[in-house]
Biopython code that builds the backbone (N, CA, C, O; Angstrom):
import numpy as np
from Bio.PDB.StructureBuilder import StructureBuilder

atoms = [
    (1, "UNK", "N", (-97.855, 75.285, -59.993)),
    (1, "UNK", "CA", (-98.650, 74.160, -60.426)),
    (1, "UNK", "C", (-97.845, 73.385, -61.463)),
    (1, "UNK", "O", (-97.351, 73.989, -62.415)),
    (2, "UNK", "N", (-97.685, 71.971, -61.302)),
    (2, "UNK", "CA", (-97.129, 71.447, -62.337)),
    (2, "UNK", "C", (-97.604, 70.115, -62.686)),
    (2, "UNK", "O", (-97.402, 69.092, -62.032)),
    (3, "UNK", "N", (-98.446, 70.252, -64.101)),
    (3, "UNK", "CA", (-99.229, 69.485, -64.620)),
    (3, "UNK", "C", (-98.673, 67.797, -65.296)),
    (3, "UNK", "O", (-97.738, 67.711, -66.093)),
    (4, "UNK", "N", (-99.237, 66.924, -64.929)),
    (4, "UNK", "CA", (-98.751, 65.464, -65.281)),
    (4, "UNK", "C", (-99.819, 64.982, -66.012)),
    (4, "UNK", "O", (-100.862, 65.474, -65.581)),
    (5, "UNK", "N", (-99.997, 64.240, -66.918)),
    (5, "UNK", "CA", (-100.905, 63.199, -67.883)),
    (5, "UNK", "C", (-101.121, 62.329, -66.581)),
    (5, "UNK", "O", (-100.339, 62.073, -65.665)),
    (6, "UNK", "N", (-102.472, 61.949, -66.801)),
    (6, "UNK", "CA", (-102.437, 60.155, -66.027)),
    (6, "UNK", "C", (-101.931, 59.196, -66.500)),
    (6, "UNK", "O", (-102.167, 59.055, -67.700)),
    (7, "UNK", "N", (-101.252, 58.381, -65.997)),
    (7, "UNK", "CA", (-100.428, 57.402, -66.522)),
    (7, "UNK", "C", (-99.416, 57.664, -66.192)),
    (7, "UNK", "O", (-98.794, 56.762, -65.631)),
    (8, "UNK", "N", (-98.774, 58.924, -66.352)),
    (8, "UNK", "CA", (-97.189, 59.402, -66.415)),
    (8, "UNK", "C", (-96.296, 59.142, -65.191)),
    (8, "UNK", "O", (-96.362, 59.415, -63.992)),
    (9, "UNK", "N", (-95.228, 58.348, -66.191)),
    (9, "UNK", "CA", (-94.310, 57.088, -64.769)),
    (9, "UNK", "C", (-93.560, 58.741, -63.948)),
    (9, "UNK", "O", (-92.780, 58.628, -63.003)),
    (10, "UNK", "N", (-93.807, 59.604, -64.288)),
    (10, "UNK", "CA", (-93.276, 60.368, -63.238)),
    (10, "UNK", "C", (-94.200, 61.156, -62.420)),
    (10, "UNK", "O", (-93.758, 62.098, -61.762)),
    (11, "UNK", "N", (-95.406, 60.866, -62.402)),
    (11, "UNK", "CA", (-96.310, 61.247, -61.562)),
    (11, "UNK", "C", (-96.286, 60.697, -60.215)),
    (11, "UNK", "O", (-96.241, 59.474, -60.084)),
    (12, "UNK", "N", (-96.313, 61.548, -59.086)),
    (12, "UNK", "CA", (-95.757, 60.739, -57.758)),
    (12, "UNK", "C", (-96.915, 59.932, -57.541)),
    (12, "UNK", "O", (-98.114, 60.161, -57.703)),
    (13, "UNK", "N", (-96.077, 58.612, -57.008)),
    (13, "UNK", "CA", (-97.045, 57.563, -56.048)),
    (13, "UNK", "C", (-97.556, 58.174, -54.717)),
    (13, "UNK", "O", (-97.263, 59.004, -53.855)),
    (14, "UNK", "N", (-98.594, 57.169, -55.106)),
    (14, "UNK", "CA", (-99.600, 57.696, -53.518)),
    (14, "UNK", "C", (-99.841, 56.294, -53.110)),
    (14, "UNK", "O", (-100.314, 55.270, -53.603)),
    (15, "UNK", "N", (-99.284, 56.712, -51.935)),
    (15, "UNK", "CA", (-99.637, 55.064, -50.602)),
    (15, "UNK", "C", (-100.660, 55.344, -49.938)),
    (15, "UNK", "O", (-101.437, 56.299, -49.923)),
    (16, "UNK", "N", (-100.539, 54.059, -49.193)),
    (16, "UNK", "CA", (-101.943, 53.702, -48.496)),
    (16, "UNK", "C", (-102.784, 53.306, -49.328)),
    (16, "UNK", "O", (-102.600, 53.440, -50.538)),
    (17, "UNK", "N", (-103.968, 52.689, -48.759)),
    (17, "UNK", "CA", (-105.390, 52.063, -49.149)),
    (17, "UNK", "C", (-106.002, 52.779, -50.344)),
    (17, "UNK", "O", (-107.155, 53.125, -50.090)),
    (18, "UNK", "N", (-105.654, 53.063, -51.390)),
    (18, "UNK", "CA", (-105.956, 53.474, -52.655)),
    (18, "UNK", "C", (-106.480, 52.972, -53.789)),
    (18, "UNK", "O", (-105.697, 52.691, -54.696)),
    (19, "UNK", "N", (-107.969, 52.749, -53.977)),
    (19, "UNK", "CA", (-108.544, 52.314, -54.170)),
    (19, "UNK", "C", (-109.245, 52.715, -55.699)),
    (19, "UNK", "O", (-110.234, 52.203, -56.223)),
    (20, "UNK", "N", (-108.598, 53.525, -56.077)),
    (20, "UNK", "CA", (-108.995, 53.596, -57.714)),
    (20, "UNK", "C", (-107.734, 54.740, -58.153)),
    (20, "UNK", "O", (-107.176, 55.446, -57.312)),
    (21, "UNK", "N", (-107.438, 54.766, -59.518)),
    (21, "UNK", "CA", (-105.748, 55.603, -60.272)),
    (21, "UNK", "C", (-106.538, 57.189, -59.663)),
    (21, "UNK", "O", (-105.719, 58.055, -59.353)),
    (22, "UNK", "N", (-107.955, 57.540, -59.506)),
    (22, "UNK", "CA", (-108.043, 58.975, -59.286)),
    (22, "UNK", "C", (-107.419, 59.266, -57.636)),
    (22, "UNK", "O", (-107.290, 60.441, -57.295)),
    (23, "UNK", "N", (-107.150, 58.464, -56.929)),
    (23, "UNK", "CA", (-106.129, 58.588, -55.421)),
    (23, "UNK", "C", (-107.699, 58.519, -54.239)),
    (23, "UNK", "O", (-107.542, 58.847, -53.063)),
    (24, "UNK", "N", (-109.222, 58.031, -54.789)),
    (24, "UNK", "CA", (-109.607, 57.839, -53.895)),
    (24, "UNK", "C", (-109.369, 56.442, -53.028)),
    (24, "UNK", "O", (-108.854, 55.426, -53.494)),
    (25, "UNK", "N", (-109.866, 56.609, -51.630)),
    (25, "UNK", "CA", (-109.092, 55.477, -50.638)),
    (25, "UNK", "C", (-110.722, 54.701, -50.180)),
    (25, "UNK", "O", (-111.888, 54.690, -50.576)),
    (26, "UNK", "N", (-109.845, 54.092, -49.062)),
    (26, "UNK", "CA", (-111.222, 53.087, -48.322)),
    (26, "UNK", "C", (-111.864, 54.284, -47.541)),
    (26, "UNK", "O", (-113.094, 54.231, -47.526)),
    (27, "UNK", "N", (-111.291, 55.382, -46.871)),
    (27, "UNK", "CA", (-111.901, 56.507, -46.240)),
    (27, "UNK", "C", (-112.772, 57.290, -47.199)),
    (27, "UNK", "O", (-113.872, 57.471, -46.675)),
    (28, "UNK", "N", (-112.698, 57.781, -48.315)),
    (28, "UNK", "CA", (-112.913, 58.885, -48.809)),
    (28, "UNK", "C", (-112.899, 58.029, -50.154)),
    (28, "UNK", "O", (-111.959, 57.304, -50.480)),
    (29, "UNK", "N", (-114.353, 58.257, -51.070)),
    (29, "UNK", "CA", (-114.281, 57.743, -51.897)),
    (29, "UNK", "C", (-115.635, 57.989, -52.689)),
    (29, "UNK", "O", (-116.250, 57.157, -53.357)),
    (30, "UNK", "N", (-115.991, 59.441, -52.446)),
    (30, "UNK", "CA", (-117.304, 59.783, -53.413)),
    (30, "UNK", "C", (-116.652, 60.473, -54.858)),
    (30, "UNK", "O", (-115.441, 60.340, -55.034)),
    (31, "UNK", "N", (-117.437, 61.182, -55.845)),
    (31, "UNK", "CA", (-116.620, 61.277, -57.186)),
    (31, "UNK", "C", (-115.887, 62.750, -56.538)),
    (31, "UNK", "O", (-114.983, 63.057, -57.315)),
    (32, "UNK", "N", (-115.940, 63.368, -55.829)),
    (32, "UNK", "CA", (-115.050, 64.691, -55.306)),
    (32, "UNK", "C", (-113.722, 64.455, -54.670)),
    (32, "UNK", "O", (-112.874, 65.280, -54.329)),
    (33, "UNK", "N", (-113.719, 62.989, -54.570)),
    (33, "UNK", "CA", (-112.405, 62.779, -53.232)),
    (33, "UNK", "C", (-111.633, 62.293, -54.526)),
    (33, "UNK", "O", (-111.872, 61.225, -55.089)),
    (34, "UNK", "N", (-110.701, 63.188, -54.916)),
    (34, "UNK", "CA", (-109.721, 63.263, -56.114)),
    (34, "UNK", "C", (-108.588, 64.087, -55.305)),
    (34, "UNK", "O", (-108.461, 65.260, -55.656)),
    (35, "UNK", "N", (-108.049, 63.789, -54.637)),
    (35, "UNK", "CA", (-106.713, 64.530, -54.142)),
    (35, "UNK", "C", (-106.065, 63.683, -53.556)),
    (35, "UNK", "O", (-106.540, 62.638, -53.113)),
    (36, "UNK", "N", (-104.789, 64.062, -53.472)),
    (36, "UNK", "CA", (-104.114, 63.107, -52.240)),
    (36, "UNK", "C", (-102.758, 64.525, -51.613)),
    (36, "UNK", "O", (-102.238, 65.477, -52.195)),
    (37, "UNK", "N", (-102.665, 64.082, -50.472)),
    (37, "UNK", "CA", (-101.850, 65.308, -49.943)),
    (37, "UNK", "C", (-100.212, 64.493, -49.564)),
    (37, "UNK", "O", (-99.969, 63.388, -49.080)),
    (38, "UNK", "N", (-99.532, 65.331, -49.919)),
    (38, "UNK", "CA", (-98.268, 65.385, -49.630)),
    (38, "UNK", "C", (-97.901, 65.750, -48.097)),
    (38, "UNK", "O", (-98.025, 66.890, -47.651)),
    (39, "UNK", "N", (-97.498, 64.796, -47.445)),
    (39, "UNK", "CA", (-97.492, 64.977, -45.852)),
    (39, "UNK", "C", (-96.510, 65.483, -45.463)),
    (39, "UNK", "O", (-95.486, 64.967, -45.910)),
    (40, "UNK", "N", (-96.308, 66.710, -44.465)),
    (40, "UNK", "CA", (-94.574, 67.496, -44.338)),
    (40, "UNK", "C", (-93.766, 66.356, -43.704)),
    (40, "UNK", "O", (-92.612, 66.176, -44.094)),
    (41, "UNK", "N", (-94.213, 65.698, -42.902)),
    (41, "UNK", "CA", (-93.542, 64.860, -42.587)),
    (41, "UNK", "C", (-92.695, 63.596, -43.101)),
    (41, "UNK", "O", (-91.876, 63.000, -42.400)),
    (42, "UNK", "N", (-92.936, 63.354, -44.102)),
    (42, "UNK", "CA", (-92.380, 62.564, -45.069)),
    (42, "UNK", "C", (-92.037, 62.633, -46.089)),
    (42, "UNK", "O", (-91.097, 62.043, -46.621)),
    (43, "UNK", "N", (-92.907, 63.527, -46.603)),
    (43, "UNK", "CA", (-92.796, 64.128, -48.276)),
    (43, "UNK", "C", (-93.515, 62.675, -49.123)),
    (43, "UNK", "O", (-93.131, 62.214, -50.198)),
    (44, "UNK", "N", (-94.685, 62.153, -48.229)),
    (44, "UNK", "CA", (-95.010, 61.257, -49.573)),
    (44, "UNK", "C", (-96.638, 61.595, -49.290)),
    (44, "UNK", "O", (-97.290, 61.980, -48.319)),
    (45, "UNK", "N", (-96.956, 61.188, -50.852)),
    (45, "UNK", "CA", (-98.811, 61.729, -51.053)),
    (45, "UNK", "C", (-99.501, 60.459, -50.224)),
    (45, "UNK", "O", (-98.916, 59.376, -50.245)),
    (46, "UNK", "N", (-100.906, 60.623, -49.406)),
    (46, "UNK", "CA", (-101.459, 59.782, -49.299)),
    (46, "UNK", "C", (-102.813, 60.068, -49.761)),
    (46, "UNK", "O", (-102.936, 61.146, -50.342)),
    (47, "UNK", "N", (-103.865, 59.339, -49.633)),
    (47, "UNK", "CA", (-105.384, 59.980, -50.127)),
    (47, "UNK", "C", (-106.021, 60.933, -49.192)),
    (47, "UNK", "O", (-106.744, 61.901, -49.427)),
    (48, "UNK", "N", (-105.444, 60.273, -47.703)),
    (48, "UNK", "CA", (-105.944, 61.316, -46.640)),
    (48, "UNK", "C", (-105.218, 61.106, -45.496)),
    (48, "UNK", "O", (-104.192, 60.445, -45.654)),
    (49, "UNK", "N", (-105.546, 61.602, -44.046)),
    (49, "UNK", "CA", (-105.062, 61.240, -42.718)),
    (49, "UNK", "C", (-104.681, 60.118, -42.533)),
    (49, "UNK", "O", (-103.598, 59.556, -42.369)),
    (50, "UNK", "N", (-106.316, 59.695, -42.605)),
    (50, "UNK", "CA", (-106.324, 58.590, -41.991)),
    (50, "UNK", "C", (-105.255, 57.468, -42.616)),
    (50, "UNK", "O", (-104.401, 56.888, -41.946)),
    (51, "UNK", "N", (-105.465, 57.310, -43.894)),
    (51, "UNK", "CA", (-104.307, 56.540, -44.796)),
    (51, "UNK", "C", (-102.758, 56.323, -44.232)),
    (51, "UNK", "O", (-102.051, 55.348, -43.976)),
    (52, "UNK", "N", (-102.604, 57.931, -44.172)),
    (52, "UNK", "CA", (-101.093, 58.324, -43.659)),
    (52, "UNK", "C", (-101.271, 57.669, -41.971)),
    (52, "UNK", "O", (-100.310, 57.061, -41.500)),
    (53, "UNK", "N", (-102.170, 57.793, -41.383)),
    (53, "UNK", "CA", (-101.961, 57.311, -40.146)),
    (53, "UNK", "C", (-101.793, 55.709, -40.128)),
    (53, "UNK", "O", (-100.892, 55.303, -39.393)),
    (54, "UNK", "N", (-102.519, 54.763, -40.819)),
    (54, "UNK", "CA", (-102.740, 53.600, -40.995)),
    (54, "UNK", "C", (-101.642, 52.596, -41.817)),
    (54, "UNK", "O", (-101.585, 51.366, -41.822)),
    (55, "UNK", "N", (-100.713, 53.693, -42.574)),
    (55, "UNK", "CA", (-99.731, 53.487, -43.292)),
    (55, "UNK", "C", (-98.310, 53.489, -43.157)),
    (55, "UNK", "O", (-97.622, 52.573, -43.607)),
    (56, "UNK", "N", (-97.714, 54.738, -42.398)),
    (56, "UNK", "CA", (-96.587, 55.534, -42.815)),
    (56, "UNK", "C", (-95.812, 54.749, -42.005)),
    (56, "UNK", "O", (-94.623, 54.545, -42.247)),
    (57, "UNK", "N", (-96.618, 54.114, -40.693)),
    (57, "UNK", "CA", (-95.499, 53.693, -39.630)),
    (57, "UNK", "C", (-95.220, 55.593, -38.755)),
    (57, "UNK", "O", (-94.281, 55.168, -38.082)),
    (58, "UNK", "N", (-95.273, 56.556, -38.481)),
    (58, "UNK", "CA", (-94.828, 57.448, -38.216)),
    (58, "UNK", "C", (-96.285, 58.864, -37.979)),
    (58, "UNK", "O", (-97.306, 58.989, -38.655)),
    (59, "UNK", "N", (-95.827, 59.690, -36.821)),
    (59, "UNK", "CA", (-97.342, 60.696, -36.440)),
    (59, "UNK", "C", (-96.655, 61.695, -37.897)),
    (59, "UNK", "O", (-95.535, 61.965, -38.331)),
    (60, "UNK", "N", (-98.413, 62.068, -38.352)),
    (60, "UNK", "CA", (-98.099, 62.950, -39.252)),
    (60, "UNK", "C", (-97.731, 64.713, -38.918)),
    (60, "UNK", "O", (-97.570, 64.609, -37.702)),
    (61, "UNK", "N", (-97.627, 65.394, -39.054)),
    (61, "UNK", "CA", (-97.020, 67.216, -39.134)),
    (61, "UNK", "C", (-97.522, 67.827, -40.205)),
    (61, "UNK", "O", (-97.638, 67.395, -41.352)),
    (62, "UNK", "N", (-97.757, 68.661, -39.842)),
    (62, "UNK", "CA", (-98.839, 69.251, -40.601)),
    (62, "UNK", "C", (-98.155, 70.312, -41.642)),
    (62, "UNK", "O", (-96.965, 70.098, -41.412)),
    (63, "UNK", "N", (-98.186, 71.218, -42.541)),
    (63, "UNK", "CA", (-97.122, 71.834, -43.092)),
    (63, "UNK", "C", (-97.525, 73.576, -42.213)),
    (63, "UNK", "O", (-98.577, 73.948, -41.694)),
    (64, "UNK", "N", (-96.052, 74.371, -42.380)),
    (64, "UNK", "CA", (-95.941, 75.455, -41.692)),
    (64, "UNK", "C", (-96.541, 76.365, -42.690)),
    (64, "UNK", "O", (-96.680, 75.945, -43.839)),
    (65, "UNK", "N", (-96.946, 77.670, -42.356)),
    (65, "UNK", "CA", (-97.849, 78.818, -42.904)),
    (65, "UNK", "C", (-96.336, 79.208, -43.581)),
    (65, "UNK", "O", (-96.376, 80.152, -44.371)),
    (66, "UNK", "N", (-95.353, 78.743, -43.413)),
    (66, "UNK", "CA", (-93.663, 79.270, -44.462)),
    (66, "UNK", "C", (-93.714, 78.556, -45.736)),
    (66, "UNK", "O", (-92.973, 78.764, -46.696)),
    (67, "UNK", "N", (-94.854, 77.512, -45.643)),
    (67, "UNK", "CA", (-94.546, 76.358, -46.720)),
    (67, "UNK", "C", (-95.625, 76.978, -47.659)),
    (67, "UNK", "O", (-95.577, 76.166, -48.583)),
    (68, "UNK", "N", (-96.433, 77.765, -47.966)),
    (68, "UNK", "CA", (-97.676, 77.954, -48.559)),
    (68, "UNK", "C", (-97.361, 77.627, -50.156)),
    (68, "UNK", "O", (-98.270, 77.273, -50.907)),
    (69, "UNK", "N", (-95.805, 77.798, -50.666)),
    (69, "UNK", "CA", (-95.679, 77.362, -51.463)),
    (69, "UNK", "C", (-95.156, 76.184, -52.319)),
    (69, "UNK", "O", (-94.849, 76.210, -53.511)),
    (70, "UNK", "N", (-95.122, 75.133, -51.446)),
    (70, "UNK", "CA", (-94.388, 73.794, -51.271)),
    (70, "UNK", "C", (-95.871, 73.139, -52.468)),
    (70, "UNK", "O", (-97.074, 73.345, -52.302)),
    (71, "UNK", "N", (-95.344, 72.517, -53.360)),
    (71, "UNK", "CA", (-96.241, 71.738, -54.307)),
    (71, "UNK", "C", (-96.676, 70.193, -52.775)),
    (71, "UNK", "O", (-96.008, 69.319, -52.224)),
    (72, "UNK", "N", (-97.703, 70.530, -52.722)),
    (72, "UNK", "CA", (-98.375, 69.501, -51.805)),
    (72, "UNK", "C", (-99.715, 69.051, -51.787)),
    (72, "UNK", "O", (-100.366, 68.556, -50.867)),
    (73, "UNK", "N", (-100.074, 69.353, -53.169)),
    (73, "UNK", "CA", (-101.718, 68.529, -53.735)),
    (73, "UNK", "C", (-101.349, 68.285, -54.707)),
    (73, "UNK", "O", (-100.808, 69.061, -55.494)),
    (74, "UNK", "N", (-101.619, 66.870, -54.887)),
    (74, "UNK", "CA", (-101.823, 66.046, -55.950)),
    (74, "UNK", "C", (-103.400, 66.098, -56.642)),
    (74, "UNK", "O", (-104.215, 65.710, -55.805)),
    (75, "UNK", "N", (-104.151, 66.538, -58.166)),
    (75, "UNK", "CA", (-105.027, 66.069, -58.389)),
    (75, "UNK", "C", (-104.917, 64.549, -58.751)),
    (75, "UNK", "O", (-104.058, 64.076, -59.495)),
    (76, "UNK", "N", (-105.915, 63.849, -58.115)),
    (76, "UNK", "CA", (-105.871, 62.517, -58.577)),
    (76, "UNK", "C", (-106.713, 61.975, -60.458)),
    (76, "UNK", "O", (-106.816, 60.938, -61.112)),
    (77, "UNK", "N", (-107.154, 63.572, -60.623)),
    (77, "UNK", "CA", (-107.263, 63.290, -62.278)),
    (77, "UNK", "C", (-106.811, 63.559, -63.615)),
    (77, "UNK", "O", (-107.119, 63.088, -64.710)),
    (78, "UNK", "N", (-105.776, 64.683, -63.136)),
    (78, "UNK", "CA", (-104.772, 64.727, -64.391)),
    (78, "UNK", "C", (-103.765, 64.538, -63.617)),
    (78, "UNK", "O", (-102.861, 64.114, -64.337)),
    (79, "UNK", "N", (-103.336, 64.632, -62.316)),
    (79, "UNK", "CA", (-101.532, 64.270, -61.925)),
    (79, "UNK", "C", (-101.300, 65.892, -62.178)),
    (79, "UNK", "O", (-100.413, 66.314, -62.921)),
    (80, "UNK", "N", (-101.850, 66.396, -61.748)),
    (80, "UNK", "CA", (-101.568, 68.312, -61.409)),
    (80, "UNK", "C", (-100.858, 68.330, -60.381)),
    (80, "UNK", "O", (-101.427, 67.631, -59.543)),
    (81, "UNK", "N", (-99.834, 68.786, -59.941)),
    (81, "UNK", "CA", (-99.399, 69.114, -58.288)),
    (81, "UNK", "C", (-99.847, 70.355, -58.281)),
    (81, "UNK", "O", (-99.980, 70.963, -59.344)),
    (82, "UNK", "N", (-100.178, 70.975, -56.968)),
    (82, "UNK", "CA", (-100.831, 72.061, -56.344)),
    (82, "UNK", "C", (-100.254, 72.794, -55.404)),
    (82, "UNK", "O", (-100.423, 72.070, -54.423)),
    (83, "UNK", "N", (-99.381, 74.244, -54.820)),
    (83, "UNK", "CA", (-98.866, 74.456, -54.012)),
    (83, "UNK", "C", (-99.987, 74.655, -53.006)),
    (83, "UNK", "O", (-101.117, 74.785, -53.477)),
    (84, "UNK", "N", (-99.869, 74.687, -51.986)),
    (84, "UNK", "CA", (-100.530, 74.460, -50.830)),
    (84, "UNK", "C", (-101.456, 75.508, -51.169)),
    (84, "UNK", "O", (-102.669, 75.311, -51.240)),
    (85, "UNK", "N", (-100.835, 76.758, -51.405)),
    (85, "UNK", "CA", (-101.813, 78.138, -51.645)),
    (85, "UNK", "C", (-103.028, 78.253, -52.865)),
    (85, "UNK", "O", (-104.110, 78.839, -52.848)),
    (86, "UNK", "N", (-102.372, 77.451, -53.901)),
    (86, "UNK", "CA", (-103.558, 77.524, -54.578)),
    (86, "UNK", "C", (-104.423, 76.266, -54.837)),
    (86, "UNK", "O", (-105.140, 76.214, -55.837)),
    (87, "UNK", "N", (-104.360, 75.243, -53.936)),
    (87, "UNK", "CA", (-105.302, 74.119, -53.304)),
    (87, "UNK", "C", (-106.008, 74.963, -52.371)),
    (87, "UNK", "O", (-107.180, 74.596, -52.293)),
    (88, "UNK", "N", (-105.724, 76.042, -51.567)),
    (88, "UNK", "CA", (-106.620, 76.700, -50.645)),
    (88, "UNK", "C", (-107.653, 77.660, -51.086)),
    (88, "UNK", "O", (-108.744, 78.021, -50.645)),
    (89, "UNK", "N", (-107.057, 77.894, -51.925)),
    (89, "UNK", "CA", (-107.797, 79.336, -53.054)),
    (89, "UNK", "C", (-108.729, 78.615, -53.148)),
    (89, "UNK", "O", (-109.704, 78.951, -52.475)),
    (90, "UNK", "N", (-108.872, 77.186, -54.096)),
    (90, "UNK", "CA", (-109.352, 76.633, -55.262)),
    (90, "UNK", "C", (-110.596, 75.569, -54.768)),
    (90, "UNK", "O", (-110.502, 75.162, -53.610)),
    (91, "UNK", "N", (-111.584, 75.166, -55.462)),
    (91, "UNK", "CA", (-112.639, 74.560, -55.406)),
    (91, "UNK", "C", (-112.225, 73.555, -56.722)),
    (91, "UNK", "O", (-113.159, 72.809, -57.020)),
    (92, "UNK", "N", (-111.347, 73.435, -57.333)),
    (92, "UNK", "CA", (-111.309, 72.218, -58.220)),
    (92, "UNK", "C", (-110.056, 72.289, -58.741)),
    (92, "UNK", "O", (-109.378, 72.931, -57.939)),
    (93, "UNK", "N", (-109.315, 71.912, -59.802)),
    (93, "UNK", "CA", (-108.129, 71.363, -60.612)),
    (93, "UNK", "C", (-108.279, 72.608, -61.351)),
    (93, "UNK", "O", (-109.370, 72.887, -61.848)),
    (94, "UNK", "N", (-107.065, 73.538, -61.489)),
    (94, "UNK", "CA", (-106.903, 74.555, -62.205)),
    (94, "UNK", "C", (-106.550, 74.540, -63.681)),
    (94, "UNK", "O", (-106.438, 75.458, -64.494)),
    (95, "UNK", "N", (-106.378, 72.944, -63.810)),
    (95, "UNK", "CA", (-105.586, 72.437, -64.767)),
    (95, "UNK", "C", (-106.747, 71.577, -65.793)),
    (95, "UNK", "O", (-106.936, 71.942, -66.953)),
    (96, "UNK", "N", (-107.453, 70.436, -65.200)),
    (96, "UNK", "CA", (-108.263, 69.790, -65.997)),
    (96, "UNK", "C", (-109.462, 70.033, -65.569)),
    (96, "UNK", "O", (-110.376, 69.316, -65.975)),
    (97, "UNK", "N", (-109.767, 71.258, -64.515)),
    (97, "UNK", "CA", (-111.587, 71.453, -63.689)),
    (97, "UNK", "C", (-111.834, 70.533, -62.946)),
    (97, "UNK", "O", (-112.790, 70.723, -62.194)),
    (98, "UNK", "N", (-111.248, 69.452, -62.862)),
    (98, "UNK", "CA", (-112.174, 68.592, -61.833)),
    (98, "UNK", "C", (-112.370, 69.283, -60.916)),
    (98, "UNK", "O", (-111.526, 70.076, -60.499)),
    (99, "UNK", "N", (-113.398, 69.144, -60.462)),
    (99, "UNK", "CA", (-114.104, 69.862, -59.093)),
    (99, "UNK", "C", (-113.868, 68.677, -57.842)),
    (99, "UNK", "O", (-114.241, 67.507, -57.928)),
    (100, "UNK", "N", (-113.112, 69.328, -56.596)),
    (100, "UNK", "CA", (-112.380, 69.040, -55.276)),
    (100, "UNK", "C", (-114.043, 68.500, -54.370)),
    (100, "UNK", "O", (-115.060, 68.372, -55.053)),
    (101, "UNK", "N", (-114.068, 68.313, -53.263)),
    (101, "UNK", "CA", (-114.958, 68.044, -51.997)),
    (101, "UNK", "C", (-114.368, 69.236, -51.179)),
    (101, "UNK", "O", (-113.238, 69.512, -50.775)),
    (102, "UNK", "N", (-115.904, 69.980, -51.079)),
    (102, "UNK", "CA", (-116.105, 70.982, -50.573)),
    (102, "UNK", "C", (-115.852, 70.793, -49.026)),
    (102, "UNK", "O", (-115.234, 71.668, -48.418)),
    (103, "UNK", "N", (-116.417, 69.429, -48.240)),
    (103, "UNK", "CA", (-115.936, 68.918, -46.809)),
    (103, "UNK", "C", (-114.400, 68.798, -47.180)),
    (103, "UNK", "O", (-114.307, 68.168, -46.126)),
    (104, "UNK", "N", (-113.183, 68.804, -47.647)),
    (104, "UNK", "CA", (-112.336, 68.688, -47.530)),
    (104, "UNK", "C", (-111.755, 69.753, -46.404)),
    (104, "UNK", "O", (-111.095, 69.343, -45.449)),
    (105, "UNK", "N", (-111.972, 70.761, -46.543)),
    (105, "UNK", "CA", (-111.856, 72.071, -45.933)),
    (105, "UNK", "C", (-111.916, 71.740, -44.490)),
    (105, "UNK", "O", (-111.068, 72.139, -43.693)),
    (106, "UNK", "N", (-112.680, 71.186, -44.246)),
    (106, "UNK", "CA", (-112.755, 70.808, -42.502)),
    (106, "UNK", "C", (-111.873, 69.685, -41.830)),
    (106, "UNK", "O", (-112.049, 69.026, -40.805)),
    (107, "UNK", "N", (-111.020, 69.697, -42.623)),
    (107, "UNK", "CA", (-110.079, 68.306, -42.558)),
    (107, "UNK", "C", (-108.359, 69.278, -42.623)),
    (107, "UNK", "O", (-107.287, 68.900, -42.150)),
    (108, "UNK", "N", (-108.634, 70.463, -43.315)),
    (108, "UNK", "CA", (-107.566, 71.452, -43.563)),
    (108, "UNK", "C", (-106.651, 71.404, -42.581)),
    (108, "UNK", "O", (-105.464, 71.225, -42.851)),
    (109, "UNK", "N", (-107.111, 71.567, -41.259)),
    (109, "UNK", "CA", (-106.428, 71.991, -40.021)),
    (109, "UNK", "C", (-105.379, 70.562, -39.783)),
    (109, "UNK", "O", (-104.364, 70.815, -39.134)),
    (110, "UNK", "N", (-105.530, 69.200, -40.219)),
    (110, "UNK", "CA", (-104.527, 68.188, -40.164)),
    (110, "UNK", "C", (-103.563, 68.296, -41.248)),
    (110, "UNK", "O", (-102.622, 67.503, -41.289)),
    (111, "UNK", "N", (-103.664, 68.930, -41.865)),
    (111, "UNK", "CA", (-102.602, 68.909, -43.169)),
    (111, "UNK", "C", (-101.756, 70.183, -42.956)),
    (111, "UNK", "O", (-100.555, 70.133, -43.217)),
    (112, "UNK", "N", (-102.387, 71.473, -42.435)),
    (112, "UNK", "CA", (-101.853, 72.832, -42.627)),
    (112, "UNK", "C", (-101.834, 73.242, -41.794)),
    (112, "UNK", "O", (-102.764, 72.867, -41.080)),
    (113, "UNK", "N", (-100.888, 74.278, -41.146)),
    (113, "UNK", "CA", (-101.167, 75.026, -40.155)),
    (113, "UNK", "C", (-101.923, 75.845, -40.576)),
    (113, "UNK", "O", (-101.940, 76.180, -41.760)),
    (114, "UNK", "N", (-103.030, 76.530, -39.285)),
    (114, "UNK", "CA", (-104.334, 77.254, -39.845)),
    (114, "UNK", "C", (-104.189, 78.164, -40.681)),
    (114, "UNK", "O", (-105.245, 78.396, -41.268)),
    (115, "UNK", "N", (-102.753, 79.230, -41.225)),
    (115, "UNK", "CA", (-102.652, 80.663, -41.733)),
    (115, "UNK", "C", (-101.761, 79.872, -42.911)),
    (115, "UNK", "O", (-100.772, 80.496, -43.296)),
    (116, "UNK", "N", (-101.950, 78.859, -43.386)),
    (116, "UNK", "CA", (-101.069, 78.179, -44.247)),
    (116, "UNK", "C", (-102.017, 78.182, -45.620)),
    (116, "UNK", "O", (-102.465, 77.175, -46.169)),
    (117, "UNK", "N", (-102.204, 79.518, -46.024)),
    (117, "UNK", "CA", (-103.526, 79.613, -47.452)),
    (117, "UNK", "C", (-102.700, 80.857, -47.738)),
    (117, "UNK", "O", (-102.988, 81.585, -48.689)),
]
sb = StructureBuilder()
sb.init_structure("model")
sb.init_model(0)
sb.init_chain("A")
sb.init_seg("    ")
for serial, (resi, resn, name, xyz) in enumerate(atoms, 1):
    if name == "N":
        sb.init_residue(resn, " ", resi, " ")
    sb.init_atom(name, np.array(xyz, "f"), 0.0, 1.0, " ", f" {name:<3s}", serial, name[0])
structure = sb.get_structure()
């Protein structure tokens, strides 16, 4: 886990349709949709799929069950990165508590391969 201030010019950018500094988008945008995922395919954060689909120019890939420890969640309220494994563990920001969207989970299978927790 490696924790960033908001604001901080070295906190990674997140593309696509991003619609407030916490990384919610035009898809996803109740007070839980605070993440943005790091796509294997590119290595850049978006707020969600759909974003990355609407955005990247390119089909997204999902990350391998080898990657479980690849920093690939962004909280969108302190600028926490998250390795894949303990975004799977976790129900919120280990770092500042924000609490995650519990429907995120059903969306898992586009970002991760299924044994990728």
């Amino acid at each position: 886990m490696l924790e960033r201030a908001p604001g901080d010019p070295s906190r990674p950018p997140v593309l696509g349709p991003v619609i407030d500094a916490q990384t919610r988008c035009v898809h996803y945008r109740s007070p839980l949709d605070v993440i943005a995922i790091r796509f294997a395919c590119c290595g850049s954060y978006y707020p969600c799929h759909l974003c990355h689909e609407e955005a990247a120019g390119h089909p997204s890939r999902t990350w391998p069950a080898s990657a479980r420890d690849e920093l690939a969640v962004l909280c969108g309220v302190c600028g926490t990165e998250l390795t894949i494994a303990e975004y799977r563990l976790s129900d919120g920001c280990p770092a500042c508590r924000a609490p995650f969207n519990p429907g995120c989970s059903l969306h898992a299978h586009l970002y991760f391969d299924a044994d990728a927790s």
